[in-house]
MDAnalysis code that builds the backbone (N, CA, C; Angstrom):
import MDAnalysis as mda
import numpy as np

u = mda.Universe.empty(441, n_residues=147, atom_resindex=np.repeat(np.arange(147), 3), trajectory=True)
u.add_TopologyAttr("name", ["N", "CA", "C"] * 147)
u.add_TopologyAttr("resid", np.arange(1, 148))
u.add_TopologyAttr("resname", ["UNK", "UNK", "UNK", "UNK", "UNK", "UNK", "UNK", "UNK", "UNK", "UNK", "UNK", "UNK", "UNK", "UNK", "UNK", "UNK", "UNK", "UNK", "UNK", "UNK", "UNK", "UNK", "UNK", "UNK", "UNK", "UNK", "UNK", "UNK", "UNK", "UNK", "UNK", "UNK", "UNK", "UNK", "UNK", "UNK", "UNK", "UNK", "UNK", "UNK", "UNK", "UNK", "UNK", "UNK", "UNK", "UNK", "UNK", "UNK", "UNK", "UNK", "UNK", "UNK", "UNK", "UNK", "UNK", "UNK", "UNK", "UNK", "UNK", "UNK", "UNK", "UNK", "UNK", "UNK", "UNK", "UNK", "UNK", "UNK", "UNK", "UNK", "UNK", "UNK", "UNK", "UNK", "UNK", "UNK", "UNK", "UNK", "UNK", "UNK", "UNK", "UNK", "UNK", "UNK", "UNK", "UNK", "UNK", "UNK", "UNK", "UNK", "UNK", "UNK", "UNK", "UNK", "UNK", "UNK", "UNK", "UNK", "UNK", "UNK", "UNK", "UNK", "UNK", "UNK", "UNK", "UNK", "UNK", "UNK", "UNK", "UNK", "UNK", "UNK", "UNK", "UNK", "UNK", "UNK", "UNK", "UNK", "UNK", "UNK", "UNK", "UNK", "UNK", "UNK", "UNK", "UNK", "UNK", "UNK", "UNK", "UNK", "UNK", "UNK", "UNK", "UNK", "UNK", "UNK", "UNK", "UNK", "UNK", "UNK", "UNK", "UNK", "UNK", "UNK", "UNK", "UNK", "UNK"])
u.atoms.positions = np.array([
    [11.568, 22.745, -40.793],
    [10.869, 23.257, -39.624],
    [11.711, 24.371, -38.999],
    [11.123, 25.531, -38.648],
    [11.661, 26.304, -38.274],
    [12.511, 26.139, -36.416],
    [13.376, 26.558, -36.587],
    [14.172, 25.880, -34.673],
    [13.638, 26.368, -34.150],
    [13.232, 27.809, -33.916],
    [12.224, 28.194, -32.508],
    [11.421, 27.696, -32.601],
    [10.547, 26.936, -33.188],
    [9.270, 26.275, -33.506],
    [9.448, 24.471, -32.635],
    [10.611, 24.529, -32.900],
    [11.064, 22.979, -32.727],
    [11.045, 22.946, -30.786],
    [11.598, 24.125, -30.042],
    [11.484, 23.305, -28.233],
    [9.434, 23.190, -28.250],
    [9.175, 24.394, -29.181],
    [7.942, 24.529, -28.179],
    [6.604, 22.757, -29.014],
    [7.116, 22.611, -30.224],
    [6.284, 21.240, -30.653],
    [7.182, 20.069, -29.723],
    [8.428, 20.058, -29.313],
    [8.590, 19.230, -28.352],
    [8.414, 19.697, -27.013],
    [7.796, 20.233, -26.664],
    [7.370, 20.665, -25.000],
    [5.704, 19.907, -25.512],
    [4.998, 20.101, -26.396],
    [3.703, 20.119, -26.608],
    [3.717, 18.276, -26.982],
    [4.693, 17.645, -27.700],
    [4.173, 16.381, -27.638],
    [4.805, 15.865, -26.471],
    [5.735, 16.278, -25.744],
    [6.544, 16.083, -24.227],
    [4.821, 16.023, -23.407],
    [4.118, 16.868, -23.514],
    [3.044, 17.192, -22.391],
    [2.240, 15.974, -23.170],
    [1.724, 15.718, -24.248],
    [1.025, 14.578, -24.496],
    [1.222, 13.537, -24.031],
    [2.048, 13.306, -24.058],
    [2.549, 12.012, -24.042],
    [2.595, 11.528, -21.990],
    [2.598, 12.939, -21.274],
    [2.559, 12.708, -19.903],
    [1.302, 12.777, -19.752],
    [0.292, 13.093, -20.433],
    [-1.400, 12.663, -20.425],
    [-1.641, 11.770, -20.525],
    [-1.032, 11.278, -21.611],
    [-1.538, 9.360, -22.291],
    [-1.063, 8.718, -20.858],
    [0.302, 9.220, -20.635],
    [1.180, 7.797, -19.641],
    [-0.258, 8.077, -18.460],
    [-0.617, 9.042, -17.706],
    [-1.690, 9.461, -16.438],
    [-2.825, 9.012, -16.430],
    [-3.027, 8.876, -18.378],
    [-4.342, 8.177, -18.468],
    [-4.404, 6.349, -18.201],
    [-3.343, 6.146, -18.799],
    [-2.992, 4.816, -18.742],
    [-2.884, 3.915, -17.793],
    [-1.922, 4.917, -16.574],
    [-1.918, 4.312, -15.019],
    [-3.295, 4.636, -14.454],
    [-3.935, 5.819, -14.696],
    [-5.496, 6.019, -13.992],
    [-5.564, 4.568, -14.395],
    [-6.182, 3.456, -15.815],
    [-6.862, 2.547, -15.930],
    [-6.234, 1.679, -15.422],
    [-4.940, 1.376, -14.890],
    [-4.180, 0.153, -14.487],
    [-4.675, 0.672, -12.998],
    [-4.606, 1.704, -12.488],
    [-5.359, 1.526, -10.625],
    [-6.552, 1.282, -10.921],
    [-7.635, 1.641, -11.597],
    [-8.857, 1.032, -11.641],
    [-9.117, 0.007, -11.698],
    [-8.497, -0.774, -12.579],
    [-8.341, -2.233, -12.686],
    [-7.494, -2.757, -11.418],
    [-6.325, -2.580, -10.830],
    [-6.061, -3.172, -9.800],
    [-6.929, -2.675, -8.334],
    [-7.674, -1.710, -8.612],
    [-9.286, -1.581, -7.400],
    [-9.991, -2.197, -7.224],
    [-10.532, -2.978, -8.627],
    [-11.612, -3.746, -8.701],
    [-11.337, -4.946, -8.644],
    [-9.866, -5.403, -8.794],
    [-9.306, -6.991, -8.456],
    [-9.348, -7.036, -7.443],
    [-8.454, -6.177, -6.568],
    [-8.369, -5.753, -5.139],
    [-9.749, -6.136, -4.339],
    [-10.857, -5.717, -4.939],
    [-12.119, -5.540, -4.211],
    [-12.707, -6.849, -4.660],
    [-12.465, -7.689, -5.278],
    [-12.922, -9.286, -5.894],
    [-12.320, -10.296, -4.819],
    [-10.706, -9.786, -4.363],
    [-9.954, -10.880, -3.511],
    [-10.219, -10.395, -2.517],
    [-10.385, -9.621, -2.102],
    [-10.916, -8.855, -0.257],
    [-12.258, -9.454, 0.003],
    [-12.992, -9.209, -0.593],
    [-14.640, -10.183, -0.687],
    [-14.090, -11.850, -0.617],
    [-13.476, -12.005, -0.663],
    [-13.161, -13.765, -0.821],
    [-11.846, -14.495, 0.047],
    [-11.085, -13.971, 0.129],
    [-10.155, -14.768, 0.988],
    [-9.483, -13.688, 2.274],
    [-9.143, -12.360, 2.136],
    [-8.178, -11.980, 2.898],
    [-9.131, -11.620, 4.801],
    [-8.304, -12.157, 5.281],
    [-8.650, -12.162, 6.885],
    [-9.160, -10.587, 7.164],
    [-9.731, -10.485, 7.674],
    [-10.493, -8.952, 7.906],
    [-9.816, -7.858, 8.575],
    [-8.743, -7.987, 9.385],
    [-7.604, -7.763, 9.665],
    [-6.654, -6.663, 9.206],
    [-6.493, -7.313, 7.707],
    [-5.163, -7.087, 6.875],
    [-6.041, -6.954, 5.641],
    [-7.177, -6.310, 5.335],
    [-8.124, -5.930, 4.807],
    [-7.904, -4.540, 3.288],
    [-7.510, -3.602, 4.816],
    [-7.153, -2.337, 4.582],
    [-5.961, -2.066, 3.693],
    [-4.733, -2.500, 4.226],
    [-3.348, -2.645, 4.279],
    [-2.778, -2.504, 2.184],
    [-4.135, -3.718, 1.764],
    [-3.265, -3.261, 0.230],
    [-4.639, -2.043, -0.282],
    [-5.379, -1.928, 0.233],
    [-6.252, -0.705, 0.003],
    [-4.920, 0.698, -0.183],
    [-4.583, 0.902, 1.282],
    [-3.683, 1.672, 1.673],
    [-2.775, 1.966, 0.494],
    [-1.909, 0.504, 0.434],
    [-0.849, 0.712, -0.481],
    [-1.333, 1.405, -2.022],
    [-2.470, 0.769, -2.461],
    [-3.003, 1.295, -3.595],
    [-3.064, 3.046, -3.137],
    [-3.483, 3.082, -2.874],
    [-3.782, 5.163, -2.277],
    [-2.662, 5.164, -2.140],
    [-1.462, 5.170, -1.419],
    [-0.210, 5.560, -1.448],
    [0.200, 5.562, -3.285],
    [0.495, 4.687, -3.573],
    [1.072, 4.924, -5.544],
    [0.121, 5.619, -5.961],
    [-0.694, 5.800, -5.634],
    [-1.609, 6.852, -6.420],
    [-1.028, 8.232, -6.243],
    [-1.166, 8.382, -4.917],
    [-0.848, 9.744, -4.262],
    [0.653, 10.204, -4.912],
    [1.669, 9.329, -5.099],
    [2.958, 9.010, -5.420],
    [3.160, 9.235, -7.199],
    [2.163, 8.877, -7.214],
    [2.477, 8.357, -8.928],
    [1.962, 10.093, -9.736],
    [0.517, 10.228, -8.901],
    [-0.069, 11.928, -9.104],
    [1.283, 13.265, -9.112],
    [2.330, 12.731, -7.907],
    [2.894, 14.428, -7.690],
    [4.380, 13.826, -9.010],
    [4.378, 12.611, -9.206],
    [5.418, 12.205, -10.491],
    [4.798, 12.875, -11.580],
    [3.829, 12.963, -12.094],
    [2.937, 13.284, -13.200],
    [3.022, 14.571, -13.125],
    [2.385, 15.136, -11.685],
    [2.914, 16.641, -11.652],
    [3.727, 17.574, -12.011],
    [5.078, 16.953, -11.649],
    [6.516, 16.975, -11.421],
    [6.730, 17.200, -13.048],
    [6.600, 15.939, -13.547],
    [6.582, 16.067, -15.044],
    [6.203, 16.914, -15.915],
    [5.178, 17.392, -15.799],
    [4.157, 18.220, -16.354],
    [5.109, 19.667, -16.121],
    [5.854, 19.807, -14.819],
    [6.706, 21.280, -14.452],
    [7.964, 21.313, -15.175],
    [8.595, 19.837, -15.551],
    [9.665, 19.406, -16.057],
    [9.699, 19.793, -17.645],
    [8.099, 19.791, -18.386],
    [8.042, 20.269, -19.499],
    [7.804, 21.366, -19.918],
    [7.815, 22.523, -18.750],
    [7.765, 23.901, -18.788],
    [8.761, 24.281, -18.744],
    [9.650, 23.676, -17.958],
    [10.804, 24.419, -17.882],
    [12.012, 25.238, -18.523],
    [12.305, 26.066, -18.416],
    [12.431, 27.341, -19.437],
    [14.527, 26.736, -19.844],
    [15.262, 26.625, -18.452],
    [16.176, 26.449, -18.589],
    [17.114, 24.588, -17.785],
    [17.836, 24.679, -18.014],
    [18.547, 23.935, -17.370],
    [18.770, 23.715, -16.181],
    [18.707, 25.353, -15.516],
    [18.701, 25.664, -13.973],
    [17.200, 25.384, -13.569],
    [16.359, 25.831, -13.820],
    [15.129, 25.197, -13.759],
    [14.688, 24.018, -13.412],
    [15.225, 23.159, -14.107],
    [15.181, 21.682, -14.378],
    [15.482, 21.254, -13.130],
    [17.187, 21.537, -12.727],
    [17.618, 21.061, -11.628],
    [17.059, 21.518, -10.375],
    [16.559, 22.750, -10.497],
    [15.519, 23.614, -9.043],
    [14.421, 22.442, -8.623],
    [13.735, 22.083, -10.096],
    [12.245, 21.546, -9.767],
    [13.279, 19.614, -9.804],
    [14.029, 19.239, -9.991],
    [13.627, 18.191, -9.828],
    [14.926, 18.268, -8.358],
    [15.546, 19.043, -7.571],
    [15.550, 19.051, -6.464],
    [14.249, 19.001, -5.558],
    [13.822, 19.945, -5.744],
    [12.495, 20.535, -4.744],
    [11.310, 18.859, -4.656],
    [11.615, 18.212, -5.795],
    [10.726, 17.029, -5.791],
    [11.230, 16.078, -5.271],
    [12.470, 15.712, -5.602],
    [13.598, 14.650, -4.459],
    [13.126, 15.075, -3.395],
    [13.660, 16.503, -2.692],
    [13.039, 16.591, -1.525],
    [11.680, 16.218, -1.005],
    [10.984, 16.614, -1.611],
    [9.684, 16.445, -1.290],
    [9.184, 14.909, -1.333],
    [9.896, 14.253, -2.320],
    [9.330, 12.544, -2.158],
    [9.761, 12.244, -1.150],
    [11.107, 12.454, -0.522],
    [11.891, 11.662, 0.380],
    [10.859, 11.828, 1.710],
    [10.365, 12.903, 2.171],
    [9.818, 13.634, 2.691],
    [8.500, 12.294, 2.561],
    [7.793, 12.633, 2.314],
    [6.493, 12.055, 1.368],
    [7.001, 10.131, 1.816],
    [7.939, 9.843, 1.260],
    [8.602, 8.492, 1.843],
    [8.494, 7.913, 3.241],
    [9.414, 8.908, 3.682],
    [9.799, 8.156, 5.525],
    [8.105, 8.654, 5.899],
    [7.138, 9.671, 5.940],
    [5.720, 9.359, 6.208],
    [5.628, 8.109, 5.986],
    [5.292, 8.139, 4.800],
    [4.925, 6.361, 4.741],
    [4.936, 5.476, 5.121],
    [6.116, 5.118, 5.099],
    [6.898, 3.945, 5.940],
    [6.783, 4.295, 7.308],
    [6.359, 5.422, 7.926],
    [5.746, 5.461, 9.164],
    [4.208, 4.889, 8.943],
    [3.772, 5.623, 8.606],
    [2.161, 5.201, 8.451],
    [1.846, 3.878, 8.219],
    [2.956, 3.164, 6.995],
    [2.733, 1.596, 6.854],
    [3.130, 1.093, 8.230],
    [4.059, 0.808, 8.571],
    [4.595, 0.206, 9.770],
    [3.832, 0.175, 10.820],
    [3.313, 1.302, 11.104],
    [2.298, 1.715, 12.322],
    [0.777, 0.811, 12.078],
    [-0.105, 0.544, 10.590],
    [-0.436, -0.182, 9.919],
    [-0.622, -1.598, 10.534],
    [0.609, -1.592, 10.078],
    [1.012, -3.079, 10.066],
    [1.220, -4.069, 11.381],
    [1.869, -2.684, 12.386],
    [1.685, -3.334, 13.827],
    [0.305, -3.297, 14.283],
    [-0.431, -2.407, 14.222],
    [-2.041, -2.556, 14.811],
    [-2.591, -3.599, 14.097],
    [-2.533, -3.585, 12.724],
    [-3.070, -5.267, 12.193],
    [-2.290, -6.625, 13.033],
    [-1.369, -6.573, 13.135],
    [-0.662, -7.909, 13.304],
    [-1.080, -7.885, 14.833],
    [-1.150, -6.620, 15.743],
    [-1.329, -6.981, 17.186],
    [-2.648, -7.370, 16.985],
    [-4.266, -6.746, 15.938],
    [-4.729, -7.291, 16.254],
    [-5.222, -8.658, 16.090],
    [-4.930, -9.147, 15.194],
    [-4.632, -10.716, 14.332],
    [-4.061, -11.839, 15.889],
    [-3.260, -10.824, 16.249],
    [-2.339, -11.917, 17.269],
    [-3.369, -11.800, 18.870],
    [-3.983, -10.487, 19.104],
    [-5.042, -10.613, 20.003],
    [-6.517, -11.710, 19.413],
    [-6.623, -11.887, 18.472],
    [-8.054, -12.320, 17.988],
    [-7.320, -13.864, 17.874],
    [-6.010, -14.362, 17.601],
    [-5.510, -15.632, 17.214],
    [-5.250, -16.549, 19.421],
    [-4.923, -15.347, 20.088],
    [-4.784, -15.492, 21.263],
    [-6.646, -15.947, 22.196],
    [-7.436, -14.779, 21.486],
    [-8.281, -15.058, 22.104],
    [-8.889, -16.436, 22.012],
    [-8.797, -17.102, 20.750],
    [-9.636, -17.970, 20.233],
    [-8.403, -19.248, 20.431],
    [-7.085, -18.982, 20.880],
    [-6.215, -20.127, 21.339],
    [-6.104, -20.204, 22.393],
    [-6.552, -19.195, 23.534],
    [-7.099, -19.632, 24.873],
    [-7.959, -20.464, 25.193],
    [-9.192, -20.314, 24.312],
    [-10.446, -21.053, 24.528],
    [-9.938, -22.173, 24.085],
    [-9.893, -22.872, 22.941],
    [-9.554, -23.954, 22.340],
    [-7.885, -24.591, 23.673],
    [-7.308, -24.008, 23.572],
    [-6.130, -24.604, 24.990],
    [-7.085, -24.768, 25.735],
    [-7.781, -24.071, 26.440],
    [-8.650, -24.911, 27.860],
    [-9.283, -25.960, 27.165],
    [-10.185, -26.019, 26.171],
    [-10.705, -26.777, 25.738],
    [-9.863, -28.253, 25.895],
    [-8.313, -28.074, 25.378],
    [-7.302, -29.155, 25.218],
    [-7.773, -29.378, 26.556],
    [-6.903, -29.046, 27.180],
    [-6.502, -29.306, 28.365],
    [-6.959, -30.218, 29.101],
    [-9.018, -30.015, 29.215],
    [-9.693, -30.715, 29.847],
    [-9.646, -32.347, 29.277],
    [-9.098, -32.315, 27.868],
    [-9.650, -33.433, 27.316],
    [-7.735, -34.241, 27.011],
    [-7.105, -34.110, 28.109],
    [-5.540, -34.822, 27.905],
    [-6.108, -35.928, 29.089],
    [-4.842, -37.157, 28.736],
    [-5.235, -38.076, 29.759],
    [-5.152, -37.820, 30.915],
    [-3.999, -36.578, 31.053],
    [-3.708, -36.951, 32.530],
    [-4.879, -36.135, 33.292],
    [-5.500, -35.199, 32.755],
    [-7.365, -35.032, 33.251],
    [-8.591, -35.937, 33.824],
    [-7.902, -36.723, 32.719],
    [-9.049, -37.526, 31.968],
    [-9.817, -38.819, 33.154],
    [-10.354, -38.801, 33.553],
    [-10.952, -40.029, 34.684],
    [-11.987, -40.798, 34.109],
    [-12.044, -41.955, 34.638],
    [-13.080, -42.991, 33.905],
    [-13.806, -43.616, 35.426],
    [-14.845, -44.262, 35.170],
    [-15.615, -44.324, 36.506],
    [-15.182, -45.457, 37.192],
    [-14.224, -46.104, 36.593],
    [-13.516, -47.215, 37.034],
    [-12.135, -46.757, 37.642],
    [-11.809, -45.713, 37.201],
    [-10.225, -44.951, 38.061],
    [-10.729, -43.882, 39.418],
    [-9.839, -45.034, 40.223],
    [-9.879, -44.405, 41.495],
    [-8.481, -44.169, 41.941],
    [-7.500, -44.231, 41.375],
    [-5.996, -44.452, 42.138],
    [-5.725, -43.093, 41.832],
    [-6.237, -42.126, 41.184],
    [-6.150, -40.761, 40.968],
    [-7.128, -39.661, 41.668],
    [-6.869, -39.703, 43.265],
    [-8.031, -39.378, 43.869],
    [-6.893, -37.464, 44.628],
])
């Protein structure tokens, strides 16, 4: 095989092979969408609903600019190159990161406050409910020494 022949058939099965892997994870999020959407219909509190929705769209979004990244990684002409684009992408995930972990967190407190408002509302009622029905409430038509 001729050597100049040889970067550019490994740049070309380099790029295949980051198709197959894009195609592959596309079918593993599809499949974890439609599980996702089987256990949300059936057990998870309405609440905390969203939350692995979310997370799914986040690795997506995450997993897309990796694929990207890759795809620039197999163009790349030199060495200096290499290190330009996979700086510029460190940066940019890290970046891309602390969002997140803002956005989750923020998430996560409006679910949990409202879980803990809807767990409050419905443990107020049920506490009064107690309340009325403890002995020391409690009167019988024969107790009078509790006047």
């Amino acid at each position: 095989m001729d050597p100049k022949l040889q970067p550019e058939a490994l740049r070309n099965l380099a790029e295949t092979n980051v198709d197959q892997a894009e195609k592959a994870f596309n079918g593993f999020l599809e499949a974890a969408r439609k599980s996702l959407d089987l256990m949300q219909s059936a057990s998870m509190p309405s609440p905390m609903r969203d939350i692995p929705k979310r997370s799914l769209d986040l690795t997506e979004k995450n997993m897309k600019a990796a694929f990207e990244h890759a795809r620039k990684l197999v163009l790349a002409k030199d060495l200096q190159e290499v290190l330009q684009l996979q700086t510029e992408f460190l940066k940019s995930q890290f970046a891309a990161a602390q969002e997140q972990m803002k956005q989750l967190g923020s998430n996560l407190s409006a679910k949990a406050g409202e879980m803990t408002s809807t767990g409050k509302a419905e443990g107020d009622t049920s506490g009064a409910e107690a309340s009325e029905a403890t002995p020391s409430t409690r009167r019988t038509k024969g107790d009078t020494s509790r006047t």
